[in-house]
C-alpha positions as CSV (number, residue, x, y, z in Angstrom):
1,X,256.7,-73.5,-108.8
2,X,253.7,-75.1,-106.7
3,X,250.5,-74.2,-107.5
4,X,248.6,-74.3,-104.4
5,X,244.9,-74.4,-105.4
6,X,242.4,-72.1,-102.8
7,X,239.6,-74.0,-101.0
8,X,236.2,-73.6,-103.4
9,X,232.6,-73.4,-101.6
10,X,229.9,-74.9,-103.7
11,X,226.2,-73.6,-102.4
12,X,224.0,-76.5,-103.8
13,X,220.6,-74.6,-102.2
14,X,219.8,-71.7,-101.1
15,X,216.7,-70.8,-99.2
16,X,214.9,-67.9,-98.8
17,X,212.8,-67.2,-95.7
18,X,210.5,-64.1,-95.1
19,X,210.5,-63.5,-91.4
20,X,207.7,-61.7,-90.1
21,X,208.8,-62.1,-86.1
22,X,212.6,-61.3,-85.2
23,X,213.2,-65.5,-84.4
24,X,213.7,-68.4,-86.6
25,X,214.7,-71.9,-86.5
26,X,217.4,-72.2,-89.7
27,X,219.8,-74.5,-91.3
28,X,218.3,-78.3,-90.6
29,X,220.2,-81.3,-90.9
30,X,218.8,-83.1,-92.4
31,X,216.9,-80.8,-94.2
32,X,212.6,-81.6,-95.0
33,X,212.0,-84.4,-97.2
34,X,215.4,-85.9,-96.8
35,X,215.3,-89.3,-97.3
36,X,218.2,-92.4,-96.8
37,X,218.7,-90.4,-93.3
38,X,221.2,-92.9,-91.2
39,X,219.1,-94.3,-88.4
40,X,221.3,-93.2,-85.6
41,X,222.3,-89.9,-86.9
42,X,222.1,-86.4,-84.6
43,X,219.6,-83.9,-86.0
44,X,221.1,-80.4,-86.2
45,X,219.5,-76.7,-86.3
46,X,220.2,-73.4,-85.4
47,X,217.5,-70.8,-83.3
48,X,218.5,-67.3,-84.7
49,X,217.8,-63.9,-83.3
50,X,217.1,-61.2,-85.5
51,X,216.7,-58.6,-83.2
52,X,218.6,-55.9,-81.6
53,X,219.7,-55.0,-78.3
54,X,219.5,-57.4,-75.4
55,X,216.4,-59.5,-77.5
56,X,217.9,-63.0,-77.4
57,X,216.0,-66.3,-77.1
58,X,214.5,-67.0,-74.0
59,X,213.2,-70.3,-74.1
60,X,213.5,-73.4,-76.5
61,X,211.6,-76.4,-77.0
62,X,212.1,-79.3,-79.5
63,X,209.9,-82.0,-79.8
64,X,211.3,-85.7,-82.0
65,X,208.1,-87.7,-83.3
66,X,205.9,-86.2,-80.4
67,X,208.7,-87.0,-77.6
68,X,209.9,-83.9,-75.6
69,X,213.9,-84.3,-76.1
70,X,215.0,-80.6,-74.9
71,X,213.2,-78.0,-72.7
72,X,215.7,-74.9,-71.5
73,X,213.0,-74.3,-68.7
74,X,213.2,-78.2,-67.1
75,X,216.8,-79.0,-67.1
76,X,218.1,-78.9,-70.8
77,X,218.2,-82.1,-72.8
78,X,215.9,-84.5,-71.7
79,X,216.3,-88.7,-71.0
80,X,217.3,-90.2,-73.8
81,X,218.1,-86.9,-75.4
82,X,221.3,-86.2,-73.3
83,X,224.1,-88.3,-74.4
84,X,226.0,-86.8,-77.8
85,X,223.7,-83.7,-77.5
86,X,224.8,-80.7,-77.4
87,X,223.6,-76.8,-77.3
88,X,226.4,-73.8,-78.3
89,X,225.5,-70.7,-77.6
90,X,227.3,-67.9,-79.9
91,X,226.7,-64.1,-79.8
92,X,227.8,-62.0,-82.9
93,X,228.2,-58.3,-81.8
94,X,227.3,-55.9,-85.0
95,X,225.7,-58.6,-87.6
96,X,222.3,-59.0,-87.7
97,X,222.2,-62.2,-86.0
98,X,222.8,-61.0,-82.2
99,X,222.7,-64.5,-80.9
100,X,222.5,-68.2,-82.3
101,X,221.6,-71.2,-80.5
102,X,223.1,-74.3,-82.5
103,X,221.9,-78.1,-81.3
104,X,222.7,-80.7,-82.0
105,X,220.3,-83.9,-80.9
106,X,221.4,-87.5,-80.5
107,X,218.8,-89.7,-79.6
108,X,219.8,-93.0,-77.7
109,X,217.2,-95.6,-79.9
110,X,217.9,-95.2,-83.1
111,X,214.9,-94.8,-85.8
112,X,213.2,-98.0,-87.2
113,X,214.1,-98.9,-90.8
114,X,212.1,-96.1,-93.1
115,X,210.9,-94.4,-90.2
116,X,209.2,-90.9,-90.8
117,X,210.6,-88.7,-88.2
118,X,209.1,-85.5,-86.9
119,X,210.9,-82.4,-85.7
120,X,209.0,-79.7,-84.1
121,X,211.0,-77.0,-82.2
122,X,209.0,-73.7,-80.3
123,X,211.2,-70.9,-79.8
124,X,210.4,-67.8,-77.7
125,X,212.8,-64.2,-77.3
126,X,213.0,-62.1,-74.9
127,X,211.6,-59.5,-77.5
128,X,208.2,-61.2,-77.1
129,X,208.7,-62.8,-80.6
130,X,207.8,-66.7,-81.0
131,X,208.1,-69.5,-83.6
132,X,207.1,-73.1,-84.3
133,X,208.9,-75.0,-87.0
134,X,207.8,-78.6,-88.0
135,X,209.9,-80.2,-90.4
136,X,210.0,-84.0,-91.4
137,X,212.5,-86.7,-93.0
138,X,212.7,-90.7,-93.7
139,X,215.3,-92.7,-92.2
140,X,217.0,-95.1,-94.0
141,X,216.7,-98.7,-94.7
142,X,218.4,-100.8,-93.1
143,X,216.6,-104.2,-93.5
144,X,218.0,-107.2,-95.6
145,X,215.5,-108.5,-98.3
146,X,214.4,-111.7,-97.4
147,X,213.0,-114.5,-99.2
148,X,209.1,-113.9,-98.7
149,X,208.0,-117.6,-100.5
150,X,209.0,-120.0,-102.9
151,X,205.9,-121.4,-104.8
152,X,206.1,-123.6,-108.5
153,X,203.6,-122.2,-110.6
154,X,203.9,-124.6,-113.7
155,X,206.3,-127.7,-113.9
156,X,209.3,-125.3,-116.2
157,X,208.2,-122.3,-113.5
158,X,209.4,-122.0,-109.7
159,X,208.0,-118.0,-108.3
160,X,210.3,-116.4,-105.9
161,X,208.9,-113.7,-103.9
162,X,211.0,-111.4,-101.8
163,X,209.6,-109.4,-98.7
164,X,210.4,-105.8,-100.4
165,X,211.1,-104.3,-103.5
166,X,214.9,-105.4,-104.8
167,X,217.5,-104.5,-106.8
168,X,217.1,-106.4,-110.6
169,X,220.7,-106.3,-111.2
170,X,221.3,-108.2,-108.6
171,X,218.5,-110.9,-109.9
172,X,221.0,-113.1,-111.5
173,X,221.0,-117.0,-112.7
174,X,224.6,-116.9,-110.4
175,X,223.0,-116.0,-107.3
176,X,220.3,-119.1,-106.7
177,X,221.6,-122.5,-106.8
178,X,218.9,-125.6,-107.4
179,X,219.9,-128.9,-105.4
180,X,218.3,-131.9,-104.0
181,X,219.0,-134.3,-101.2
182,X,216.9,-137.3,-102.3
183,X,217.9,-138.7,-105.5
184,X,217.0,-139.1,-107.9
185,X,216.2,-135.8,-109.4
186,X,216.9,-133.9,-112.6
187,X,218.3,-130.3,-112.2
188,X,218.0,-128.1,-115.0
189,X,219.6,-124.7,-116.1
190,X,217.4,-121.6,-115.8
191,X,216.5,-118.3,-116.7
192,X,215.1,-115.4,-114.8
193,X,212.3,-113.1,-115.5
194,X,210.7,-110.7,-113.4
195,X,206.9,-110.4,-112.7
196,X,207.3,-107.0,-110.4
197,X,210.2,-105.7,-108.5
198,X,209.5,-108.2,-105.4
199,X,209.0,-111.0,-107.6
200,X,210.8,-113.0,-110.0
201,X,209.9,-116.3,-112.0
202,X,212.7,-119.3,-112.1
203,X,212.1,-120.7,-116.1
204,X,213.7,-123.8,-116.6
205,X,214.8,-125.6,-119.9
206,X,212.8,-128.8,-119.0
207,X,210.4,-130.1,-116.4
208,X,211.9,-130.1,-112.7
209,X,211.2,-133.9,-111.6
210,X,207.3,-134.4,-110.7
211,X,206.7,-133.5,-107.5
212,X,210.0,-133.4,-106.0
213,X,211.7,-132.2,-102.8
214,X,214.6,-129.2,-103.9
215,X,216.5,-127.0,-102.0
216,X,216.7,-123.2,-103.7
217,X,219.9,-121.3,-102.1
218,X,219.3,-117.6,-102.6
219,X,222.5,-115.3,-102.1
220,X,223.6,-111.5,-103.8
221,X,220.8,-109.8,-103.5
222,X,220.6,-106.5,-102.9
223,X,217.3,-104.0,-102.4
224,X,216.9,-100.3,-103.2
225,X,218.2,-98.9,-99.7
226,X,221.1,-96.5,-99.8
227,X,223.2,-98.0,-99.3
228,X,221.9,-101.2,-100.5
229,X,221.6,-104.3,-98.1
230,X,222.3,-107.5,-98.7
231,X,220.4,-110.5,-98.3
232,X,221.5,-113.1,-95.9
233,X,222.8,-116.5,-97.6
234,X,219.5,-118.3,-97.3
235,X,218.5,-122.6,-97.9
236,X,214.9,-122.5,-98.6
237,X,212.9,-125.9,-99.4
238,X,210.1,-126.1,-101.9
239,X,207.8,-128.9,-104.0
240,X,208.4,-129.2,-107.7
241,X,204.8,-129.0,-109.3
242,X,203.7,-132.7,-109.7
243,X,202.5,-133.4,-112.9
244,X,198.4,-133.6,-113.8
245,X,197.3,-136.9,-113.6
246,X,194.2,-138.5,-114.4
247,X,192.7,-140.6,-111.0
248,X,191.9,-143.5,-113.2
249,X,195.3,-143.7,-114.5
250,X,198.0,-146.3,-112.4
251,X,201.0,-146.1,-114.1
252,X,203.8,-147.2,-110.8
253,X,206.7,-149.0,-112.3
254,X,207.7,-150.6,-108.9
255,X,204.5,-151.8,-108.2
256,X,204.7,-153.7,-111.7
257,X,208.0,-155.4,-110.3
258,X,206.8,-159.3,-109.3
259,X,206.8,-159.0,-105.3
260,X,209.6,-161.5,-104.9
261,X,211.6,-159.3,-106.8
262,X,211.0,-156.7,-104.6
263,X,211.1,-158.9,-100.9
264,X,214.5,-159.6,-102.5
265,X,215.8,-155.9,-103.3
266,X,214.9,-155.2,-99.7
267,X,217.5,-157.9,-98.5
268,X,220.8,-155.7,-99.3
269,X,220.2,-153.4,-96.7
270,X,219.8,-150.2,-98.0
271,X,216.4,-147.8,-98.4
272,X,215.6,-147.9,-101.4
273,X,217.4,-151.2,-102.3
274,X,219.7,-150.9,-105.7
275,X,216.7,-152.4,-108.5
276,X,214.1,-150.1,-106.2
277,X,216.5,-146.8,-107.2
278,X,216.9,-148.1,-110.5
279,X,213.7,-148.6,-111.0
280,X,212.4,-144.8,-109.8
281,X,214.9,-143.3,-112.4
282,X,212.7,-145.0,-115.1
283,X,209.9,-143.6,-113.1
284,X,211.2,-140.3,-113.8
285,X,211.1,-140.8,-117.5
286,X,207.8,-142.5,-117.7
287,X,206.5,-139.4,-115.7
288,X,207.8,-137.2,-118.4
289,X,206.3,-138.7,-121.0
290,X,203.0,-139.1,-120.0
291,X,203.2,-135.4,-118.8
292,X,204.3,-135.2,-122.9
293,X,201.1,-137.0,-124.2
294,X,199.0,-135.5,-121.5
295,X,200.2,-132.0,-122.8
296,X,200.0,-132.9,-126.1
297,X,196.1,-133.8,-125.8
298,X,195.7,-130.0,-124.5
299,X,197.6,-128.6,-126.8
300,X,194.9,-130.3,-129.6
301,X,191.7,-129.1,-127.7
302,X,190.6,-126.2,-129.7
303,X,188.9,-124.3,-126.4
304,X,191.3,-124.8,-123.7
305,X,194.6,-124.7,-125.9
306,X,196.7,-121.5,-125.2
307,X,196.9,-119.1,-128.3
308,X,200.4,-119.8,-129.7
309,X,198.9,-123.3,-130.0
310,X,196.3,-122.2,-131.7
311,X,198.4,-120.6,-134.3
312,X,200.5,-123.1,-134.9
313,X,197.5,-124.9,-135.8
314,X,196.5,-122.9,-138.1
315,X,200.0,-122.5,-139.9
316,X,200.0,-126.7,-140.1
317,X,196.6,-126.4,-141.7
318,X,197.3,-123.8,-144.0
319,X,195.9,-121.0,-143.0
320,X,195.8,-118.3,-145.9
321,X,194.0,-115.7,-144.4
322,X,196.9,-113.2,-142.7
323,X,194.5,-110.8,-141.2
324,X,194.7,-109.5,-137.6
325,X,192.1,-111.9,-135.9
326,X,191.2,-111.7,-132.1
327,X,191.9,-114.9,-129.9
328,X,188.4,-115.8,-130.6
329,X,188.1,-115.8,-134.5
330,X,191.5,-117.7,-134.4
331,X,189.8,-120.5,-132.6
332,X,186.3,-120.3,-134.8
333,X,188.3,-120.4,-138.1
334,X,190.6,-123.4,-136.6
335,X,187.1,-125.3,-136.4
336,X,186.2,-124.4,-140.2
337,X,189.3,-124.0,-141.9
338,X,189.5,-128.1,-143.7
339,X,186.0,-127.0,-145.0
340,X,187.2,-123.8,-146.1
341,X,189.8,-125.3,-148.6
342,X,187.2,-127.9,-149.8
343,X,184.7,-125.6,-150.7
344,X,185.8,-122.6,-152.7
345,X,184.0,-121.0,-155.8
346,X,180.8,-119.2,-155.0
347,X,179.1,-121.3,-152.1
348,X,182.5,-121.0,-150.2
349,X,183.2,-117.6,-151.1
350,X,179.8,-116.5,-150.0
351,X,180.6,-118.3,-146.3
352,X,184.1,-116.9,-145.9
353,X,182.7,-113.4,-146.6
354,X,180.4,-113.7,-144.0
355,X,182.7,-115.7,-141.8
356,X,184.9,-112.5,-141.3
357,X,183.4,-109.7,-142.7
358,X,179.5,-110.6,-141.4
359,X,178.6,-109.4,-144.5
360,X,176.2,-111.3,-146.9
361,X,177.1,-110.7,-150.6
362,X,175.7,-112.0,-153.9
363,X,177.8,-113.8,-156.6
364,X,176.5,-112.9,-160.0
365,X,177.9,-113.7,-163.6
366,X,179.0,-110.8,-165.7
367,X,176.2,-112.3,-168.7
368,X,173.8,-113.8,-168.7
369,X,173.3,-117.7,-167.7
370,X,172.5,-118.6,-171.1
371,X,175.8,-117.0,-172.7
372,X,178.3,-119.2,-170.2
373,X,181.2,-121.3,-172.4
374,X,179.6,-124.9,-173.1
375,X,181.6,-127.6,-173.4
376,X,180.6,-130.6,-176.0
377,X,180.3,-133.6,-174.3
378,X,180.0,-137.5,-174.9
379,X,177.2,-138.1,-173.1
380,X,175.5,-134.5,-174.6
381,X,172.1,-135.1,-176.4
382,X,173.3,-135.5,-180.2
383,X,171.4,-132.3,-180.8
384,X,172.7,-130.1,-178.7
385,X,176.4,-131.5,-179.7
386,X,176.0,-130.4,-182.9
387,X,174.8,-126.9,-182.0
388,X,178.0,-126.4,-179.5
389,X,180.3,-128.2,-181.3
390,X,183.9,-129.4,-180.3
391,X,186.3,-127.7,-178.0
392,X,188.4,-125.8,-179.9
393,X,186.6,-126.2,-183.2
394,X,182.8,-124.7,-182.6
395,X,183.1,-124.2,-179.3
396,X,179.9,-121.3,-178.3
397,X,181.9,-118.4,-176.5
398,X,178.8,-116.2,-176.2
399,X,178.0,-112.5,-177.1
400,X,181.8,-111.9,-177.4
401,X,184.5,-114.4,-178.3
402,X,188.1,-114.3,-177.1
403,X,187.1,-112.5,-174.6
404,X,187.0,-113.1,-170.6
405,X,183.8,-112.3,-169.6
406,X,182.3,-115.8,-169.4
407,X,185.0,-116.2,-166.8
408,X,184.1,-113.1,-164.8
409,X,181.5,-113.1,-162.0
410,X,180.4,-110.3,-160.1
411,X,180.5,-109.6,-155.4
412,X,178.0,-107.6,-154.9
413,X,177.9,-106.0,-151.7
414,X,174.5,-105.1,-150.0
415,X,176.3,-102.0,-148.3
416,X,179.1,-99.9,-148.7
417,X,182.4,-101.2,-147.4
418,X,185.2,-99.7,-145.4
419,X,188.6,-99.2,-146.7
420,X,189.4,-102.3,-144.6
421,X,186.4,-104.4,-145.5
422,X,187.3,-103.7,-148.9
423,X,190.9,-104.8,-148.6
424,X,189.7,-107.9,-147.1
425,X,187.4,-108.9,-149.2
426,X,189.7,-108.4,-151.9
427,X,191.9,-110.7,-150.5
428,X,189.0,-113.4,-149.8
429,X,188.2,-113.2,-153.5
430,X,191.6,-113.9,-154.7
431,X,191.9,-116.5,-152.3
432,X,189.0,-118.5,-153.0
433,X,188.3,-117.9,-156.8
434,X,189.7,-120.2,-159.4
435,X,192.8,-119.4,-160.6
436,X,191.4,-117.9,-164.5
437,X,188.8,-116.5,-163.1
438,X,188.0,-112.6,-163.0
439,X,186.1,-110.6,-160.5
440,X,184.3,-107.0,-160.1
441,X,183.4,-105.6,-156.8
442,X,180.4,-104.1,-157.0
443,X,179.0,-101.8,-153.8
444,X,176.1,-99.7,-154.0
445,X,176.1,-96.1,-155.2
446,X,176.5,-93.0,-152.7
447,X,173.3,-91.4,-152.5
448,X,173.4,-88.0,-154.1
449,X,173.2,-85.0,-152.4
450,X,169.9,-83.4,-151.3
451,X,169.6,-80.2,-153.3
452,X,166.8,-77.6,-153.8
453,X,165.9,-77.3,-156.8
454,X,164.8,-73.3,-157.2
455,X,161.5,-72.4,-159.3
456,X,162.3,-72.4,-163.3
457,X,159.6,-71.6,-166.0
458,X,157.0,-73.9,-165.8
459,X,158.0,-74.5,-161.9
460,X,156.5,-71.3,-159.9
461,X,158.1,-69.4,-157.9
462,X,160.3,-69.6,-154.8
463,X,158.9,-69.6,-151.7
464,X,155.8,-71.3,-153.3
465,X,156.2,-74.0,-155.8
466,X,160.0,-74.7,-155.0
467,X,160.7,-78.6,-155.0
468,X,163.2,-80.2,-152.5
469,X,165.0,-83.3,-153.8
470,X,167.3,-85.6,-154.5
């Protein structure tokens, strides 16, 4: 048995129009706001009469961006208008459309690339009824991408900048190919990363050869049209960045060469002559390191350096402190940080504080000054040796012995600290104390809250001898 499937109609939209007059212009193709419109394609719409009786449309007008394409009064479709136009009239006794007017408009120039196109048509019946429809679309695009410029930003970064908006997936390693007609030249592998979607940057493994002549061939890409277009295979020439150099600095290998050296290499007959060509490939490598050092000097300049140099600064220098910092503090605690290590205990702890907290603490001991541990020494007056004794035998341990408070010092704060100051400072503290030393934090007390204090016996009464306090 064949199973014969019937034909299915899907209605994707359906309008609704409330008609006050008995005419309307229905059904455009393409519809308002339709974009991707093929340039050269006819616009379509029906003129519909509601009415009844002999009411049919009378005269029709239709107007594309401004330019009168068909008048029934002068002659139908107008020049320009006429060739793959058409008009069919179509009368439908007993439904309530009498009579239907279906065009169909070709226009001989097809619309630019993205064009906005207008369509106005003015219908009249012989009713007396009249309408005006304006509706609008895009064409499509149909221009290639092209490549806009080519411009090295850093000597690892070549920019390529396109003319519109293109398609990423189509921004591919595979689809630009680096060469050079002028050896010799060093061509390496590359990665792409896009800055918008008109502009994508070339990153090289290493250093394209200082200020070099390449060729760039661009190929594959596609931009957002629909369909999409395709570029053109294009060659495009650029500079390689040449390398900073210092104008005092003379550093030309061939120049070096003794001149009858170099009379003689001109002798084989060939431009540049065999030890000439040799000697621009040690050029190359010369250039590279001196570029190296050069970079290597920046990379040390605490202002100019960029901030991943800056932290791995820090991380050679051992920086302990592994709070968030802005770019700034990085660069002021680069400056400080060998002092920092060489200066802990209380005058360091004190700066550090204040270094990143701005806060100006005091260190205090937990006793007195006079009930610190004293050590016996050689060179301590005989009398005072004898009152402190030897460690371990008479050592004086203060007010309370085998206890830690001669090694505990107190941080107090002059104002009350945040949760984050606190953790911070907390952190400062163990980082910068000695390792068997204790520590309390000590901020000041919330103030209490006011209160009024009501009349008691001996106080009055309220209203006239009540105190307000704290």
């Amino acid at each position: 048995m064949t199973l014969i499937k019937p034909p299915v109609v899907y209605l994707d939209d359906f309008l609704e129009e409330t008609v006050a007059d008995r005419i309307l212009v229905a059904n455009q193709n393409p519809p308002d706001g339709k974009l991707h419109v093929p340039v050269a394609a006819p616009v379509r719409f029906e003129v519909l009469d509601l009415g009844t009786g002999a009411q049919i449309p009378s005269a029709v007008q239709v107007w594309m961006n401004g330019d009168l394409a068909y008048d029934s009064g002068a002659g139908g479709f107008q020049a320009g208008y006429i060739v793959g136009s058409s008009l069919t009239k179509l009368s439908t006794p007993g439904s309530a459309v009498l009579d239907r007017w279906v065009f169909e408009v070709a226009h001989a120039t097809p619309w630019s690339s993205e064009e906005d196109v207008v369509m106005q048509v003015y219908a009249l019946s012989t009713g007396g009824w009249d309408v005006t429809e304006t509706w609008d679309f895009t064409a499509a695009d149909i221009e290639k991408p092209e490549v806009d410029t080519i411009e090295p930003m850093s000597p690892r970064r070549v920019r390529v900048t396109f003319n519109e908006d293109v398609d990423s997936d189509t921004v591919i390693a595979g689809n630009f190919m680096l060469h050079c007609d002028e050896p010799p030249y060093y061509l390496p592998t590359f990665a792409i990363e896009a800055v918008d979607d008109a502009t994508y940057d070339l990153v090289f493994e290493q250093e394209l050869s200082n200020a070099k002549d390449y060729l760039l061939d661009v190929a594959n890409i596609e931009d957002l049209g629909v369909p999409p277009n395709t570029i053109d295979p294009v060659t495009v020439p650029f500079t390689s960045m040449a390398y900073p150099w210092p104008d005092s600095r003379v550093w030309d290998l061939w120049r070096w060469i003794p001149a009858r050296i170099r009379w003689a290499d001109r002798l084989t007959g060939s431009s540049p002559g065999h030890t000439e060509y040799f000697i621009a490939c040690l050029q190359e490598v010369a250039d590279l390191l001196l570029f190296d050092i050069d970079e290597d000097a920046y990379v040390y300049d605490f202002d100019a350096a960029p901030e991943g140099a800056i932290d791995l600064l820090l991380h050679y220098l051992y920086n302990p402190f592994k709070f968030v910092m802005t770019e700034l503090q990085k660069r002021k605690l680069l400056r400080v940080l060998p002092e920092i290590h060489q200066s802990k205990q209380a005058p360091g702890l004190k700066d550090v504080i204040f270094f990143f907290l701005g806060i100006d603490v005091e260190i205090l001991p937990l006793i007195a000054a006079s009930k610190w541990w004293r050590l016996a020494g050689a060179s301590m007056d005989l009398a005072f040796a004898l009152r402190y004794g030897k460690l371990g035998v008479s050592t004086y341990l203060g007010p309370a012995p085998g206890t830690a408070a001669p090694y505990t010092f107190r941080v107090v704060s002059p104002v009350a600290l945040t949760d984050d100051e606190r953790t911070k400072m907390i952190q400062i503290i163990e980082l910068m104390k000695n390792s068997h030393e204790h520590y309390l934090l000590e901020e000041p007390p919330a103030p209490p809250a006011a209160y009024w204090l009501l009349g008691k016996v001996g106080r009055g009464e309220l209203g006239k001898t009540t105190l307000i306090g704290t």
